[in-house]
N, C-alpha and C positions, 0 to 999 in steps of 0.2 A: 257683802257687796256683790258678789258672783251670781248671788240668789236674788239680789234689786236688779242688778242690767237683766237677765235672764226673765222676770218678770214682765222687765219694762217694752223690752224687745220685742216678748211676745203681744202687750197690752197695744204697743204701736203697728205691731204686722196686722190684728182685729182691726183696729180702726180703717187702717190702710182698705182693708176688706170692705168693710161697711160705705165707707166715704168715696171709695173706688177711685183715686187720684189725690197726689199731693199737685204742689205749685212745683214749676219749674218743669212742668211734662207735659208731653204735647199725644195726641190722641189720633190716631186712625183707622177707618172700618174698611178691611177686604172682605170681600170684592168692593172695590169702589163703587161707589154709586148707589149704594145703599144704608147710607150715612141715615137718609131721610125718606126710604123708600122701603117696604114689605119685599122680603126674598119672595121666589116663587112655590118654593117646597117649605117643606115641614122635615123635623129630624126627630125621634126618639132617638139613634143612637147620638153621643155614647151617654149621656147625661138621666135619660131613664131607666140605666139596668145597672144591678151592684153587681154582676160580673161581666166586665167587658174591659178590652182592649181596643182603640180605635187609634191611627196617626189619621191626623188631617196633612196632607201636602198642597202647598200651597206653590205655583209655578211663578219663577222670578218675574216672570211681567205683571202678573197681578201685583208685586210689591215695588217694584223698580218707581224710582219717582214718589213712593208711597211712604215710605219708611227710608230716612235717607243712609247712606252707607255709613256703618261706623257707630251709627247712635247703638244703645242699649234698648231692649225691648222689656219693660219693668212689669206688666202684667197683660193679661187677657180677658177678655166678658165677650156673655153671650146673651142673649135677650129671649124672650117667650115668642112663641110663632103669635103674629096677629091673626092668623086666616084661620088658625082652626080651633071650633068650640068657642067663639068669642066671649061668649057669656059664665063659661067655667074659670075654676081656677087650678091650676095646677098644683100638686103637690109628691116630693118626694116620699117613698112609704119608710125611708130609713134616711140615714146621716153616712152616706161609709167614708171607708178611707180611700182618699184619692191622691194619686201619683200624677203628676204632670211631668213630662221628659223634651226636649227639642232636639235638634240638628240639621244640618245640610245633606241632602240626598243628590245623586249624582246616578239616575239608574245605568246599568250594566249588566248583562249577564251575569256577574259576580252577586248581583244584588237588586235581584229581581222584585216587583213591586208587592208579590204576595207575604215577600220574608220581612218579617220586622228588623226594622233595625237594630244593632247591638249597641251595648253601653261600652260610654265612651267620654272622649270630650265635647262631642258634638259637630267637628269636624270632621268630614269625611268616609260621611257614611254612619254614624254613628250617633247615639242619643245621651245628652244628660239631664241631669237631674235638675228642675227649675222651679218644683213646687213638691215641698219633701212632701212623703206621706204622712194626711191628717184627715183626721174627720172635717167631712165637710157639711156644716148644716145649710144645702140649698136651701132658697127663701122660694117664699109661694109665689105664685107667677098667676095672677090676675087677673079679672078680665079685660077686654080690652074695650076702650073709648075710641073717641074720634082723633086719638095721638097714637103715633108708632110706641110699644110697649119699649121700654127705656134698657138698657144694658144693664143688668144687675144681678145677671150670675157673673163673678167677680173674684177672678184668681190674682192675686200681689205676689209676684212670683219672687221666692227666698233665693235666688242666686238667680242673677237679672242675665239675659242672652245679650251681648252682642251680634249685631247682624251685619255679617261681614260675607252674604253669598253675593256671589257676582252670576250665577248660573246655577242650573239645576232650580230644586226644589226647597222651603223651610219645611220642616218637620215640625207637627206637634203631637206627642203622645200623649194621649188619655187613658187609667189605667186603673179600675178598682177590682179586689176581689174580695168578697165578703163570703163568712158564713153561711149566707143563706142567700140560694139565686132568686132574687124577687126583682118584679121589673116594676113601671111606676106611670102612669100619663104625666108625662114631664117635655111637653114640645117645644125645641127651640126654633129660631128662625134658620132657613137654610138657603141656598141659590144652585138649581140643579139648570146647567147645559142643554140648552134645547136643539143643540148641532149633537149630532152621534158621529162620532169616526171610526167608529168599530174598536176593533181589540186584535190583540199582536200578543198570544202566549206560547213559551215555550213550553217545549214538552221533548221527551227521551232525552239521551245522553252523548257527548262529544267523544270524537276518539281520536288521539288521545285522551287519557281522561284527563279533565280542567285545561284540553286546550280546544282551539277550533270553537268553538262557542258562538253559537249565532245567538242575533238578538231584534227583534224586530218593532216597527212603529208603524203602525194604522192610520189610515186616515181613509175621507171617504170622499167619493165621487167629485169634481167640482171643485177643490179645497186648492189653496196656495199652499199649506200643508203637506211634502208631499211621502207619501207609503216608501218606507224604508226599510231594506234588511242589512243587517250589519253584520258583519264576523270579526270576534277577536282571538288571538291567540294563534292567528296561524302562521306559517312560514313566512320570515321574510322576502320579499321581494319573489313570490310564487306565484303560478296559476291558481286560479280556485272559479269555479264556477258555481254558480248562484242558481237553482232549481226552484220553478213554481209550478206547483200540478194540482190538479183538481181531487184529491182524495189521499189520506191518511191512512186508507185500510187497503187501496188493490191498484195494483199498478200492472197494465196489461195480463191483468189474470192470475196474477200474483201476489199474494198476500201482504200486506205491510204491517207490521213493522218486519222488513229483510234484514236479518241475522249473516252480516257478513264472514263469517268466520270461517264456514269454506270454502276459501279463497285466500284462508289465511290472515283475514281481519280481523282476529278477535276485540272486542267489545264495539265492533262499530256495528251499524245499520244503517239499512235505506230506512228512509220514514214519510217519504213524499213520493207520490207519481211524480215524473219528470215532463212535463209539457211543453215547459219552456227553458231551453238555460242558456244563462249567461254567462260568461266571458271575462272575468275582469283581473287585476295582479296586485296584488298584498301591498301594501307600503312600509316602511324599513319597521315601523313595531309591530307588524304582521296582521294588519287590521283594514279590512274591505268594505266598501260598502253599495249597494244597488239602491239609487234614490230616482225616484219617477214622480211624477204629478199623475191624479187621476184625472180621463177626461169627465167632464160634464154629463155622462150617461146613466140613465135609471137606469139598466139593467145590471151595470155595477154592483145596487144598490145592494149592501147585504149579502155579498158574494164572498165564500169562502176559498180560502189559498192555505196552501201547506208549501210550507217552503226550506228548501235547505244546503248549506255547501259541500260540493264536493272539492276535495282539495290535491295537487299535486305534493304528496306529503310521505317521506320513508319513516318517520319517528315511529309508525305502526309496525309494518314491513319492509325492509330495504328491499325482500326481492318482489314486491309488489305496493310501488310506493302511491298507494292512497289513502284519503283518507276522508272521515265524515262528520260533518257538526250535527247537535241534535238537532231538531227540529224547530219551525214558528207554525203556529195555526195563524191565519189571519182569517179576521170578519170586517169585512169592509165595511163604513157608517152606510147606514139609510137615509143621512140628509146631502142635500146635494147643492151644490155652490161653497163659496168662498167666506162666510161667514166664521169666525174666528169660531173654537169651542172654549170653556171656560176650563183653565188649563191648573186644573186641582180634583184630588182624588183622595176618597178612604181606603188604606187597608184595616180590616176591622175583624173580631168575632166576638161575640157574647157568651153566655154562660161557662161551663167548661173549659171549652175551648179560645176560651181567653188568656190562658197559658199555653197555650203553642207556640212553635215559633214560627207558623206563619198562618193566614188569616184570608179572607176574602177580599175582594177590588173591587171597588164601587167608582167609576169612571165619572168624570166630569158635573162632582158636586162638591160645595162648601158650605161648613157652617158660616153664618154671619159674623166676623169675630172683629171685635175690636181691639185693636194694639195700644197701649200704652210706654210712652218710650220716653229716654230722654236723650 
């Protein structure tokens, strides 16, 4: 008997694959508005390489309204790009084994957007499992007519997500690694951001160590959006001043990264020229932040900032109480005005380095993906 359900289970998950939907589910494609429409880009990752790691994050507004709160999210598809090689067909060069994993992301300085997330329940930083590992034989991907090419890479996910984020990001991990690195022309549809807000990464070390912690958010010139540096972990109810300077490596003739430590700071550093600082006081969980609008100006455009806190702080030294967060590089976007960006990202790597634990940013793109939910 154990060996007929197990059969049968598996004969009905196939189908499920094939058929891509039972009754009683309802369907929906993020980013919206390409239900019936060609993305603008094109993806090889993650679907054309047998070793790659890839999460798609997906920002609550793309889904709010789109997926309602509470349902289950029973599987995923993704379609062949229309725009390129029309006339080819696609094909995988192998069948590997594919990991599918989800969760709710929440970034933080704890949990910066190059580190993959860990296994979990899916809550709170955290990924599970939603499509065990199995061979997947993608189907050939066609050419294309005068119809958008139809959703028919097609996962029926064996332990269905509830979608219960109110904020933050959905996670989906993609995840194979095979014996032999071969990659494969296997393009799907994709939708890349054509507003840039630049980029906000940390870099060096807080001192305390794991506390002070800065964290930063980009945006560019023009944007409702606005350039934010954040600190966590510091003093309650403290000074701290907020640093932006024009250079990471010399600060009035002086080498950067500055090794405070004589002075008695050991493990902290300066890691920013100081051009401009601000002024502001910790709130009771010791957490700050400097949020500005950028004006409208092209010469913004593109414009690099190093930024970072200093704190009125003894946990270093009591007879000389400061102290320092690591650092933000910021690259301010090239486009200018008020124009929304499409608020979803890869962390990803391919071959090798698809077992790391953490992977490359790829800013303001999405696969086309269709939700199936009930």
């Amino acid at each position: 008997m154990q060996t007929f359900q197990t059969i049968a289970l598996a004969s009905l998950g196939f189908l499920a694959f094939v058929s891509g939907g039972v009754k009683g589910q309802s369907k929906v494609v993020i980013p919206s508005g390409y239900q019936n429409t060609e993305g603008n880009s094109a993806e090889f990752r993650p679907f054309a390489y047998d070793r790659v790691r890839l999460t798609q994050y997906f920002g609550i507004n793309l889904l709010r309204n789109k997926i309602p709160f509470r349902k289950t999210i029973t599987g995923l598809a993704y379609r062949r790009d229309g725009r390129a090689f029309t006339r080819s067909t696609f094909t995988r060069r192998s069948s590997p084994t594919w990991t599918i994993r989800m969760g709710n992301y929440f970034p933080s300085t704890r949990n910066p957007r190059e580190v993959y997330l860990r296994p979990g329940t899916g809550s709170f930083n955290t990924l599970t499992t939603v499509f065990n590992a199995k061979t997947v034989n993608f189907p050939k991907l066609g050419p294309v007519g005068f119809s958008l090419p139809p959703f028919n890479i097609r996962f029926p996910l064996d332990v269905p997500f509830p979608f219960l984020l109110t904020g933050g990001y959905l996670a989906i991990d993609h995840f194979a690694y095979e014996t032999r690195n071969r990659t494969s022309t296997y393009l799907v549809d994709a939708v890349r951001s054509q507003v840039d807000v630049g980029t906000a990464t940390a870099y060096g070390t807080s001192c305390p160590k794991n506390k002070n912690r800065a964290f930063g958010i980009s945006s560019n010139p023009g944007s409702n959006a606005p350039l934010e540096l954040r600190l966590f972990g510091g003093v309650p109810g403290s000074l701290v001043i907020g640093t932006f300077g024009v250079s990471k490596t010399t600060w009035n003739g002086v080498p950067l990264p500055l090794d405070m430590s004589f002075v008695g700071l050991r493990g902290c550093s300066i890691y920013a020229s100081e051009e401009i600082l601000i002024p502001v006081k910790t709130n009771t969980n010791g957490g700050a932040a400097i949020v500005t609008k950028l004006p409208a100006d092209t010469s913004l455009a593109g414009v690099k900032l190093y930024s970072q806190w200093i704190s009125l702080d003894k946990r270093v030294n009591p007879s000389f109480p400061l102290s320092f967060s690591n650092g933000v590089a910021f690259r301010l976007g090239k486009s200018i005005g008020s124009t929304p960006p499409l608020d979803a990202f890869f962390t990803y790597a391919e071959s090798n380095a698809a077992r790391y634990r953490s992977g490359f940013v790829d800013y303001g793109v999405a696969l086309v993906t269709e939700f199936t939910y009930k």
